[in-house]
Gaussian input, Z-matrix of N, CA and C with variables (Angstrom, degrees):
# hf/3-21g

backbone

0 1
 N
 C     1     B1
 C     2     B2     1     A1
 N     3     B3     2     A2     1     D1
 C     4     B4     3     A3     2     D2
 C     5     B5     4     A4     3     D3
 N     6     B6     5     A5     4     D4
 C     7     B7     6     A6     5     D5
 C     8     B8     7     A7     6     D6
 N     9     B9     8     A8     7     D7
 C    10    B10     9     A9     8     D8
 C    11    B11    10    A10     9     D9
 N    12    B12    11    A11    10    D10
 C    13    B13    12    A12    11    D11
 C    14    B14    13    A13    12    D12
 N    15    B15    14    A14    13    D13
 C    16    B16    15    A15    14    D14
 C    17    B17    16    A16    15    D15
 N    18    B18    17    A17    16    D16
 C    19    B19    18    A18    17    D17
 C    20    B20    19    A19    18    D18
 N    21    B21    20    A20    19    D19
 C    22    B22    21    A21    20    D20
 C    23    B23    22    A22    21    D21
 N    24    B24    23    A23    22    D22
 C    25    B25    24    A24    23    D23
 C    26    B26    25    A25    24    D24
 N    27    B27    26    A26    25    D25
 C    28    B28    27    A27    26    D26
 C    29    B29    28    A28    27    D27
 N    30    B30    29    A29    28    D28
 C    31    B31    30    A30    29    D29
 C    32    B32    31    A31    30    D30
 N    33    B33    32    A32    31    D31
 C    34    B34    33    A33    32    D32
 C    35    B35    34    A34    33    D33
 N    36    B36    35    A35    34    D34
 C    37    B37    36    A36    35    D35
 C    38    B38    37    A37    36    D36
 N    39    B39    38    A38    37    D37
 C    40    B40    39    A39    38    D38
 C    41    B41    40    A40    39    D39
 N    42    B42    41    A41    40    D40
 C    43    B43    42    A42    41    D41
 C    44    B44    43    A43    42    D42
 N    45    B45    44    A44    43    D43
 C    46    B46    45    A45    44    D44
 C    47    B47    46    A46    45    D45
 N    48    B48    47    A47    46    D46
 C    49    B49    48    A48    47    D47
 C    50    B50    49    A49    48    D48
 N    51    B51    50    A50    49    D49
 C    52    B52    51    A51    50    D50
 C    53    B53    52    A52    51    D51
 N    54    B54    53    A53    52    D52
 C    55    B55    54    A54    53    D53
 C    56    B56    55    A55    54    D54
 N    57    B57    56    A56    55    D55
 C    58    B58    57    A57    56    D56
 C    59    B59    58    A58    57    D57
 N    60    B60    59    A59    58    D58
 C    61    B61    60    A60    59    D59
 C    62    B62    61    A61    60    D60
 N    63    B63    62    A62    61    D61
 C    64    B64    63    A63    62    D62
 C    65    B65    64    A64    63    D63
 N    66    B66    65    A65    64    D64
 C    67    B67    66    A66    65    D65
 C    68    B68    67    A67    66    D66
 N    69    B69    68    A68    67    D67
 C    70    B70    69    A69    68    D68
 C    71    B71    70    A70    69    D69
 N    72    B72    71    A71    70    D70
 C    73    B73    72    A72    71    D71
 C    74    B74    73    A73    72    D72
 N    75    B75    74    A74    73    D73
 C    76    B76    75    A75    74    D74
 C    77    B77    76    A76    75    D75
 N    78    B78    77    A77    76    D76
 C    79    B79    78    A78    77    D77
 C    80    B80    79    A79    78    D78
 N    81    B81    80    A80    79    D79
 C    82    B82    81    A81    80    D80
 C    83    B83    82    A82    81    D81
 N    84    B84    83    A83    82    D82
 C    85    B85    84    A84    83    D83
 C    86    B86    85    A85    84    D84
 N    87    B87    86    A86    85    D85
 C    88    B88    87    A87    86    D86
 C    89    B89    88    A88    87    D87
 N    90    B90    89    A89    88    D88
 C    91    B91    90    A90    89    D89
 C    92    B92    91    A91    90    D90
 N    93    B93    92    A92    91    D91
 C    94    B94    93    A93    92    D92
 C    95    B95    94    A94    93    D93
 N    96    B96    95    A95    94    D94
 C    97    B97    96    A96    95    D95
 C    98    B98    97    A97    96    D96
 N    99    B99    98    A98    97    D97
 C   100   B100    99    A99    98    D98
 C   101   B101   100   A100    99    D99
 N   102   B102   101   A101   100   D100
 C   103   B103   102   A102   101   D101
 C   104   B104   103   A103   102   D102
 N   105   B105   104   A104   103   D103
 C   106   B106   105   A105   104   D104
 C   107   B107   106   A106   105   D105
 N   108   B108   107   A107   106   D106
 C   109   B109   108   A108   107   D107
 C   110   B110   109   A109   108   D108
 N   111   B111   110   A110   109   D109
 C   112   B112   111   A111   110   D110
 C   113   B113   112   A112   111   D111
 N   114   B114   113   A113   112   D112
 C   115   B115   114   A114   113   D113
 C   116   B116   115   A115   114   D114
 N   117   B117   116   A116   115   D115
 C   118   B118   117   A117   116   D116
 C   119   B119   118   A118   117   D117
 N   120   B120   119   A119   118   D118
 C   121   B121   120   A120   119   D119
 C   122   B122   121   A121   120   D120
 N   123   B123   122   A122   121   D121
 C   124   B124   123   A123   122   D122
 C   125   B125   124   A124   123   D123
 N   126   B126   125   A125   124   D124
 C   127   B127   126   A126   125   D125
 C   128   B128   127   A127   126   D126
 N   129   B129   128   A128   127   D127
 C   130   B130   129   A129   128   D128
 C   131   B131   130   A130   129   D129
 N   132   B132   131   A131   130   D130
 C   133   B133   132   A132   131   D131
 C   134   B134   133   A133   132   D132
 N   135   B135   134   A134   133   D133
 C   136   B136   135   A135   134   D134
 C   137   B137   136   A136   135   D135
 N   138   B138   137   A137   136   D136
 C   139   B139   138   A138   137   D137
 C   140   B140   139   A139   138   D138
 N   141   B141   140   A140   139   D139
 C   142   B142   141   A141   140   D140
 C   143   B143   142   A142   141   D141
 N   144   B144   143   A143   142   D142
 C   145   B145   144   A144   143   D143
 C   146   B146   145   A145   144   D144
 N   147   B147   146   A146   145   D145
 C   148   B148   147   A147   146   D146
 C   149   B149   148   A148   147   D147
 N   150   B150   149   A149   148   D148
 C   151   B151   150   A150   149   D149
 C   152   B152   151   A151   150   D150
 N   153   B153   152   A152   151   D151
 C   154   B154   153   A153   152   D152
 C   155   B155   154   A154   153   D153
 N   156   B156   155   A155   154   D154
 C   157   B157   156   A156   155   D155
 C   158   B158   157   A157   156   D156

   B1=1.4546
   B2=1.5203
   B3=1.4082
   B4=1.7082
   B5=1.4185
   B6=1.2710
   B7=1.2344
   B8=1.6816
   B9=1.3435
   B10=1.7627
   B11=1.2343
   B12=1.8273
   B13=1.6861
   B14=1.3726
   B15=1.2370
   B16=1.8950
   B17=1.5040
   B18=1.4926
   B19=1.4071
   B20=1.4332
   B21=1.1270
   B22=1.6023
   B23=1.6182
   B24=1.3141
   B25=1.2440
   B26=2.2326
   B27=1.4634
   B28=1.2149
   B29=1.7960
   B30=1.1997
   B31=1.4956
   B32=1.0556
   B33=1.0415
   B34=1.7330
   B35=1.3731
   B36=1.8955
   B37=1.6357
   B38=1.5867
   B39=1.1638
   B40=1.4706
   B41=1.4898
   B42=1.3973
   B43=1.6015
   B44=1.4425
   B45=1.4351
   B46=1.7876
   B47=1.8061
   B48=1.0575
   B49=1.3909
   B50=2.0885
   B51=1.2617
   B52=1.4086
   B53=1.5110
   B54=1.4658
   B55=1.1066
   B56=1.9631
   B57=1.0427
   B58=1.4072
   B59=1.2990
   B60=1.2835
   B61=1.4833
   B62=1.6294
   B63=1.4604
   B64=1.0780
   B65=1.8566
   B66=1.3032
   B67=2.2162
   B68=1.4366
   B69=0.9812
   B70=1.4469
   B71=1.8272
   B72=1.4551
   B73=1.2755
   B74=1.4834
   B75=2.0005
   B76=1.8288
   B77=1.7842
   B78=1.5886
   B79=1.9909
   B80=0.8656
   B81=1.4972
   B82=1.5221
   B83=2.0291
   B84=1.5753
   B85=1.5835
   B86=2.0897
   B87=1.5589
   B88=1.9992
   B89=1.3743
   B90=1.8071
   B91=0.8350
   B92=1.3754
   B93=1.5135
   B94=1.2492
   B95=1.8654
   B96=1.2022
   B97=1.6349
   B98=1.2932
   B99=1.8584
   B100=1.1866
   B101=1.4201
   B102=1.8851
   B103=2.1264
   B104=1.6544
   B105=1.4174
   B106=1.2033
   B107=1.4131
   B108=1.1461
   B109=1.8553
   B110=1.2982
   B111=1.3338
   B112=1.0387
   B113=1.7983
   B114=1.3885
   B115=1.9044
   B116=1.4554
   B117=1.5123
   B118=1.5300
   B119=1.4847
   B120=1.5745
   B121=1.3951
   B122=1.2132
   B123=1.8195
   B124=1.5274
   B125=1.3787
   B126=1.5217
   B127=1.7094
   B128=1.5683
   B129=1.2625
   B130=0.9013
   B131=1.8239
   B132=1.1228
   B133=1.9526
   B134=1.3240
   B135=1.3876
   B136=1.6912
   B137=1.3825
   B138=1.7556
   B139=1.5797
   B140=1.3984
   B141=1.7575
   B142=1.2869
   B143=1.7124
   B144=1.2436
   B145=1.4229
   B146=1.4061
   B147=1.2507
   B148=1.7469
   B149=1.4306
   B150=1.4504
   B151=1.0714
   B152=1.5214
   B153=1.8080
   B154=1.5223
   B155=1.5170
   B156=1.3122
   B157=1.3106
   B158=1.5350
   A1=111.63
   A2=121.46
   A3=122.73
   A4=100.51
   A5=110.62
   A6=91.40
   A7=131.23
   A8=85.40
   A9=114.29
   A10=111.76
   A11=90.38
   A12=112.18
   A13=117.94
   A14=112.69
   A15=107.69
   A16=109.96
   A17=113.41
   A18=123.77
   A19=133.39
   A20=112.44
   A21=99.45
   A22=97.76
   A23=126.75
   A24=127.94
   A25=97.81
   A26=96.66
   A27=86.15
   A28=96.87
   A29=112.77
   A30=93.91
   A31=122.79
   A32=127.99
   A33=122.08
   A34=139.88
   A35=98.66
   A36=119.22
   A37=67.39
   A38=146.13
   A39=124.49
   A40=125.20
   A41=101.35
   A42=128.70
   A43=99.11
   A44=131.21
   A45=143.15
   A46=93.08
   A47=119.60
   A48=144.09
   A49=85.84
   A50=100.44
   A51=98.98
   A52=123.41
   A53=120.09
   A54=122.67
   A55=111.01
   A56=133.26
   A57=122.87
   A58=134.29
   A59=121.66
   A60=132.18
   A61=94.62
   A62=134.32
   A63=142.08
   A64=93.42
   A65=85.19
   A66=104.86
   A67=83.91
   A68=146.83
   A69=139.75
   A70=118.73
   A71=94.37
   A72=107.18
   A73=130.81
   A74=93.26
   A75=96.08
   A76=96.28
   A77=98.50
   A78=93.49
   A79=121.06
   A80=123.75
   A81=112.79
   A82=96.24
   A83=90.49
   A84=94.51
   A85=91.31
   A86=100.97
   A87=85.18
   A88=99.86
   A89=131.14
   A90=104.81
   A91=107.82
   A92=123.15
   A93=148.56
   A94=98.45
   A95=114.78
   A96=130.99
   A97=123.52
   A98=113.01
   A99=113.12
   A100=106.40
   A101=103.83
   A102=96.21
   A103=79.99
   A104=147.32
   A105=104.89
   A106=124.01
   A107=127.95
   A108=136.89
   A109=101.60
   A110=143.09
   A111=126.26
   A112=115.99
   A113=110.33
   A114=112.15
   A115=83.76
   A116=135.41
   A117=137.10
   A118=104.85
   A119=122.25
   A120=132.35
   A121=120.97
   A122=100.33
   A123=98.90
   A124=119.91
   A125=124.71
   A126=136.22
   A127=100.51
   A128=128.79
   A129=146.86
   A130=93.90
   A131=127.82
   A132=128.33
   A133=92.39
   A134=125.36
   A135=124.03
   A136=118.03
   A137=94.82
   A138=106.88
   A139=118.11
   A140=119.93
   A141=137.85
   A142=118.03
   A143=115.55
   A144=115.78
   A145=112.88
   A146=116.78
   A147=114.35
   A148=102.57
   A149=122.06
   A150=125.25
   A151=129.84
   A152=101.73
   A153=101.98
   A154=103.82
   A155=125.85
   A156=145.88
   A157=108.93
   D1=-19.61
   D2=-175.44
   D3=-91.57
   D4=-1.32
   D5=176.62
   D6=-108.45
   D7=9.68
   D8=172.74
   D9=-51.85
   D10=-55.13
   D11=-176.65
   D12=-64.23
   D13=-19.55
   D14=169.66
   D15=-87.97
   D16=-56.04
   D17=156.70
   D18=-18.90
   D19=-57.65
   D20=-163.27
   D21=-94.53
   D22=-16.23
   D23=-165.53
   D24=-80.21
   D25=-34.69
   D26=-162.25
   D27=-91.52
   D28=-15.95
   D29=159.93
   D30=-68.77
   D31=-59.94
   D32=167.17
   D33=-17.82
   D34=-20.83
   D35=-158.79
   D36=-120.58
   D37=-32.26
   D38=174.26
   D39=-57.96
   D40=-61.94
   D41=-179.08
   D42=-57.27
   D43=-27.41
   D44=-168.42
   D45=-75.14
   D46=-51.95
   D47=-142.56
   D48=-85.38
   D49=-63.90
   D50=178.41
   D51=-57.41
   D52=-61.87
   D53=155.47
   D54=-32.23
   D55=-69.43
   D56=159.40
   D57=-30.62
   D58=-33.93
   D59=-176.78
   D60=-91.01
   D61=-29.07
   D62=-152.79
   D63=-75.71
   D64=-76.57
   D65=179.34
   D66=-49.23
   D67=-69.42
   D68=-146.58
   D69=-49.92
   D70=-45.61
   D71=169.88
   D72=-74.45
   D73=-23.24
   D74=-170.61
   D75=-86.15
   D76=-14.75
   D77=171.16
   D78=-63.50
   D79=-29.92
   D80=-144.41
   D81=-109.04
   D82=0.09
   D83=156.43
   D84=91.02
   D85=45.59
   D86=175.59
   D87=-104.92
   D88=12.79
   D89=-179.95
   D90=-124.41
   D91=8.78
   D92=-171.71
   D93=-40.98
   D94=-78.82
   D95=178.49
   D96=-94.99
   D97=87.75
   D98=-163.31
   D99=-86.50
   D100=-24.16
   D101=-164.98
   D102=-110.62
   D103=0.92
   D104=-173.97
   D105=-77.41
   D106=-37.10
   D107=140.51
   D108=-21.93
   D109=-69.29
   D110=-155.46
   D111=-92.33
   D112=17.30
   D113=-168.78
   D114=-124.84
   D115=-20.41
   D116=-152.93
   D117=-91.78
   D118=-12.96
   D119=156.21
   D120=-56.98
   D121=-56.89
   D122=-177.06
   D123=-88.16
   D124=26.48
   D125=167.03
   D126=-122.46
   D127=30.96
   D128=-160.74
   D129=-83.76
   D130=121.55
   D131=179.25
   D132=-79.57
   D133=123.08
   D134=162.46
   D135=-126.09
   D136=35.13
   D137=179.44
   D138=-89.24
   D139=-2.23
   D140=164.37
   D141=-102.33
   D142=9.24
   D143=168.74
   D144=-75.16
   D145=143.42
   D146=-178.26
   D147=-78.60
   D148=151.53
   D149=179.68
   D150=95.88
   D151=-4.28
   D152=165.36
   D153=-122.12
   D154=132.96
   D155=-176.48
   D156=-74.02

C-alpha cells in the first residue's frame, strides 16, 4: 500500500513529461511531412549518376 504513494504520483510526472515532449515536438512542426522523405527517393533524377548511358 506505501507504495501507491510513490507510484502513482511519479507516473503522473511521467505521463506529464511525455505528453510535454509530445506538443513540444508537434510545435516545432516534426510531424508536419510524414511521406514527403519517404516518396522523394522514389522521384529521385538518376539521369546524372555515372554509369548510365
Amino acid at each position: 500500500m506505501e507504495a501507491l504513494f510513490l507510484l502513482i504520483p511519479l507516473s503522473v510526472i511521467v505521463v506529464a513529461v511525455a505528453v510535454w515532449i509530445f506538443f513540444g515536438a508537434s510545435d516545432s512542426g516534426q510531424f508536419d511531412d510524414l511521406d514527403g522523405p519517404a516518396l522523394r527517393i522514389l522521384h529521385d533524377d538518376d539521369s546524372n549518376s555515372p554509369g548510365t548511358h
